[in-house]
N, C-alpha and C positions, 0 to 999 in steps of 0.2 A: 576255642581259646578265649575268646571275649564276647563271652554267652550275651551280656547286657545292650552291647552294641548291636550284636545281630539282629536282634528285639525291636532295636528301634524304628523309626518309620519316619520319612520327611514330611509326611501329615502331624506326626504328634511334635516334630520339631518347628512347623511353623506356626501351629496354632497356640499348645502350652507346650513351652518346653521345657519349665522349669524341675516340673518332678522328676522325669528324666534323666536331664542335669545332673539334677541330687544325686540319681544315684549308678550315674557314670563317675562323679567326682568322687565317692566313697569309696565302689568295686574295681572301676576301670577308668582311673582319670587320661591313660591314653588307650584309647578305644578303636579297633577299627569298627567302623559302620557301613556295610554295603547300602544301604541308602545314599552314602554320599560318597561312594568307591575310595575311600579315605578315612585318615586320620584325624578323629576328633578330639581334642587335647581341651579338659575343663579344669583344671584346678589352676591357682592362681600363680603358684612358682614355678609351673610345670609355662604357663604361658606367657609369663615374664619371659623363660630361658628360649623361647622359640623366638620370639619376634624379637629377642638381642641381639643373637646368633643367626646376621645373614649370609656369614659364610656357609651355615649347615642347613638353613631352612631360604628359600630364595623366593621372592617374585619373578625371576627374572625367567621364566618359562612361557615356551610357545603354547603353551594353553590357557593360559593367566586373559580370560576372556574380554577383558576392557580394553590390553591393548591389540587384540584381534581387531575390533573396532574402531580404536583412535589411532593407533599405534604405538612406538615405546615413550614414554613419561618419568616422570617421577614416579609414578604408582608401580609401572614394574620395569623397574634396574636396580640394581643392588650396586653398592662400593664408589668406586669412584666415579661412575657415570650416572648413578644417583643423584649424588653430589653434584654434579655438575646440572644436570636440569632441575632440581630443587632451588638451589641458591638464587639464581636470578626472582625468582617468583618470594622467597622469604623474608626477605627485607622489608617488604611491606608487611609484614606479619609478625613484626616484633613484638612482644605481649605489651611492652610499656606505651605503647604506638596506636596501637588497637583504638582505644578509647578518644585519643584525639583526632586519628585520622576516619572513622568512619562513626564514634557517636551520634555525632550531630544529625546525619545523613539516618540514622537508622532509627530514632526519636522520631523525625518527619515523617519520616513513612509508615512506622506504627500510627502515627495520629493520623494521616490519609487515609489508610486501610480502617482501623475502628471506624473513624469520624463516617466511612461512608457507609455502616450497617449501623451506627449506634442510634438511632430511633427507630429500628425494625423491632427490637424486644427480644431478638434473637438470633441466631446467624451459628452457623456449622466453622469452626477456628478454623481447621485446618487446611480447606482452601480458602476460605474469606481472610487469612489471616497469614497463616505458618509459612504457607505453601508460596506467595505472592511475596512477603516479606524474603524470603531466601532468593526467591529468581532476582527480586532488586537491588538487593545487595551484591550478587554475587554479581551480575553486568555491570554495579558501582566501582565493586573493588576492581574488576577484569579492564573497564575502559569502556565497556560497549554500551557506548549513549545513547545510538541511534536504533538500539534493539529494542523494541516494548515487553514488557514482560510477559505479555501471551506468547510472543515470539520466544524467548526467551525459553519459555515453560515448555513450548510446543517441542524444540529441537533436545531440551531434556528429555522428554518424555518417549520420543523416537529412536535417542540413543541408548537407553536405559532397556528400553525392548528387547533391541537388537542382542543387547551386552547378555541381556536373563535367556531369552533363547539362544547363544553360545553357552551359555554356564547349562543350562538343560538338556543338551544334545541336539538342539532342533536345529532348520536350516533357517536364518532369519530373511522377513523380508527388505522389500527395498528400504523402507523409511527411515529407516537408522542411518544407511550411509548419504542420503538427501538430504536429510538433518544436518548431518556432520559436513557436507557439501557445502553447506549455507551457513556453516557455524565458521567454515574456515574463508570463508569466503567476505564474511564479514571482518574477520579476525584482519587477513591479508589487505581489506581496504585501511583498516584504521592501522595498522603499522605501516604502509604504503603512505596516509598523510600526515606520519609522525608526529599524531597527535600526541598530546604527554599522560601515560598511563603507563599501567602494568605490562603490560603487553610489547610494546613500546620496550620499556626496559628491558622485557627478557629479551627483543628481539637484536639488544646489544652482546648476549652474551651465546644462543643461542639459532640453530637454525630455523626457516620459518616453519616448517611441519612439524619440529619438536614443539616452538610456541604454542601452535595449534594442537598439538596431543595433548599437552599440560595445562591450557587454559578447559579444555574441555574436558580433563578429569578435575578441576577443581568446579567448574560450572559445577561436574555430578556430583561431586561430593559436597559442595558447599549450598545444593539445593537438597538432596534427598536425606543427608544425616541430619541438615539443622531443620526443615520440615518436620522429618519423623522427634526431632529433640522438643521442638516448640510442644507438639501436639502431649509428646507423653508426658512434659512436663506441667501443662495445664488440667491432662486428667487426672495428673495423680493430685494434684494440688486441691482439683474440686471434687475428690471423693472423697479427702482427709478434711472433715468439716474442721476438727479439731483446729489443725496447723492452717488450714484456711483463717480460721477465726485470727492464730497469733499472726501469721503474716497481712493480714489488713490491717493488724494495732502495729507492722515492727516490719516496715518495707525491709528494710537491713536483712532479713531471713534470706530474700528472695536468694543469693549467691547461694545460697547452701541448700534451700529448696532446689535448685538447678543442678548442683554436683549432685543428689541423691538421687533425682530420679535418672540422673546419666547413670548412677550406678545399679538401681536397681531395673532398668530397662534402656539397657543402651539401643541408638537407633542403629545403629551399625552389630549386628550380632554376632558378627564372624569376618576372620581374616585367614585369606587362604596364604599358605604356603608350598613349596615344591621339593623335600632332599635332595641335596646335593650329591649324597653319600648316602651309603649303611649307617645306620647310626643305633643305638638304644634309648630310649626316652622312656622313665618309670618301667623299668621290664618289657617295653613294645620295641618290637624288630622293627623298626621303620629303613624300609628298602630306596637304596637312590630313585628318586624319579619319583615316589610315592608321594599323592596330596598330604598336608598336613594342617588340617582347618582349627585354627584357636577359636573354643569358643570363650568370648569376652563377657557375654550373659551368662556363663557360668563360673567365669574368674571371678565376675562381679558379686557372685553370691557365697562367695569358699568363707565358709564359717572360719578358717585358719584364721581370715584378715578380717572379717567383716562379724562383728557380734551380732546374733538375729537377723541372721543377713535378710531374711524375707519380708523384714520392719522395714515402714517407709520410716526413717529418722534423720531429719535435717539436723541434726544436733548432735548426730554420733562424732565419735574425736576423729576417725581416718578418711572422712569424705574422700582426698585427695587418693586413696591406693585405687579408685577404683581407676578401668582399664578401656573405659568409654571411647578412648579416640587412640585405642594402641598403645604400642609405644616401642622404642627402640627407634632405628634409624627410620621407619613409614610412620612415629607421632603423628598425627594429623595439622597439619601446616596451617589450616585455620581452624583453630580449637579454640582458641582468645575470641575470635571474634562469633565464632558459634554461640558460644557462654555470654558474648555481649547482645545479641540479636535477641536471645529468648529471654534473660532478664530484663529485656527493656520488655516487649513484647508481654510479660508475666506482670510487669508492672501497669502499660497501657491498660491491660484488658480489668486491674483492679481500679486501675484510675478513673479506667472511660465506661465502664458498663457497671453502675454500682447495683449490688445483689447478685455479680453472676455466680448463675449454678448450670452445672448439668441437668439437661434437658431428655437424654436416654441414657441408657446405658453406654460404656465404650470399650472395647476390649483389643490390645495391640496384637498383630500378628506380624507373621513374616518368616520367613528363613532365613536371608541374608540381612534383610533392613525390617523392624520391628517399630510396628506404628498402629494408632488406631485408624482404620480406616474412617471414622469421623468423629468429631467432637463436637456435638450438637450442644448448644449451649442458649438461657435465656436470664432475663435481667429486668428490674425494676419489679413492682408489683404482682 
């Protein structure tokens, strides 16, 4: 019944999946794919109407593997207990807020991180760079001063294991829930000396293991999407010498260099969801209980909304429809301040390394989170 899907293979989805894509969105935009025991849904109004609709499509499932890990969050509850652990954490996430409450902070820290490769001649972005930048911001915004960002990086990196071998089928080891041990543990001293943070706040409106569930899905998400955001955004930038060229005459570009390559390579590839119900989506029987994976890398390319959707084009008129950080009630709660982190970041690295270029080749991959695994980069002479 969905000949295109059966085809597919989660080797050809995390290496290119854009052909694919193409032509799942043409033949089969709701797809089942035994690759991913689930429902793959690519075209752009078919993905809008899932992640509107969380009465019919849910997070709130006992397989929903992050909060296997963390436990329940904002990331998965739906409706009014959503709402409820979301809001205490939002308020610091105002878009008009953004800029005054963490520019300063994230300015500084780009020129730390350049300033300490920039007479090397060359240096790999995206852990000398992307990757460090996101752990410090995020322990900024979160309250956790006393965390160093290697710490910081390290219990990401144990939890995000754990989280891909539940999504895999595998049995995880210890290190994820050690991580999380020390993650909460830190968490519980600094609202225990009620110091003034984020954290702190939520712990007004919320319990302490919910604060703890929520700080640590935004740790992950506000290090692995804006990492993987910084990186693809600098490679797409240093392979278009062309727009390279206008954005070193017309800093101003940078905001719309940043929404295109969100669109054409989001770092977040996919958003799962769970039926509630029977339902029909595009002629697909979709059964209560049945996965329903949007993918976003291929909303982001639906010729419907996006002219030459495969054109890198900072100047096309609809930057804004792309679907890089979701949307419906799960929007991504630091989206403002993602888009603030890498345009400063896109800006440093043309301020601070004059001449940079790519230095290899770079190519993003991923199934879930789509990134280059490096961005080797040199400058000057």
């Amino acid at each position: 019944m969905f000949p295109v899907g059966a085809a597919v293979t989660a080797v050809e989805l995390a290496a290119d999946p854009h052909p694919v894509l193409a032509r799942l969105r043409a033949a089969e935009p709701v797809s089942w794919l035994p690759a991913l025991n689930g429902w793959l849904v690519t075209r752009h109004d078919l993905a809008l109407r899932v992640m509107r609709d969380a009465a019919a499509f849910t997070v709130d499932d006992p397989r929903f593997s992050t909060a296997r890990v963390v436990g329940p969050s904002m990331l998965s509850r739906d409706g009014d207990e959503h709402a409820r652990h979301r809001a205490p954490f939002s308020r610091r996430f105002r878009p008009r807020e953004v800029e005054e409450r963490f520019g300063a902070y994230v300015r500084e820290e780009c020129e730390r991180l350049v300033a300490g490769f920039r007479d090397e001649g060359g240096a790999e972005l995206r852990r000398a760079l992307a990757g460090p930048l996101s752990a410090a911001v995020v322990a900024h915004a979160l309250g956790l001063r006393d965390a160093d960002v290697a710490r910081v990086l390290a219990w990401y990196d144990a939890i995000v294991s754990t989280v891909d071998d539940y999504t895999a089928g595998r049995e995880p080891g210890n290190g994820g829930a050690e991580a999380f041990g020390e993650l909460r543990a830190h968490i519980e001293g600094s609202v225990a000396a009620r110091d003034p943070s984020m954290l702190t706040d939520a712990a007004a409106a919320l319990a302490l293991p919910e604060v703890v569930a929520n700080a640590a899905v935004l740790m992950f998400g506000g290090i692995e999407t804006t990492e993987g955001m910084i990186a693809n955004v600098l490679r797409h930038l240093l392979t278009e010498p062309a727009w390279l060229a206008e954005v070193r005459a017309d800093r101003t570009l940078v905001p719309a260099v940043v929404e295109e390559s969100l669109r054409l390579e989001p770092a977040a590839a996919v958003v799962d969801r769970y039926a509630t119900r029977d339902v029909e989506l595009a002629g697909a029987p979709i059964a209560a209980g049945d996965l329903v994976t949007v993918s976003l890398t291929a909303a982001n390319r639906d010729s419907a909304v996006f002219a030459d959707p495969d054109v890198f084009d900072p100047r096309r008129p609809e930057p804004r429809g792309q679907l890089a950080f979701a949307h419906g009630p799960h929007y991504c709660l630091g989206a403002d301040l993602a888009r603030l982190e890498t345009r400063i970041a896109v800006e440093t690295v043309l301020d601070r390394l004059p001449g940079v270029r790519l230095a290899a080749p770079s190519t993003p991959s991923g199934l879930v989170f789509r990134k280059p695994g490096a961005v080797h980069v040199a400058w000057g002479s």
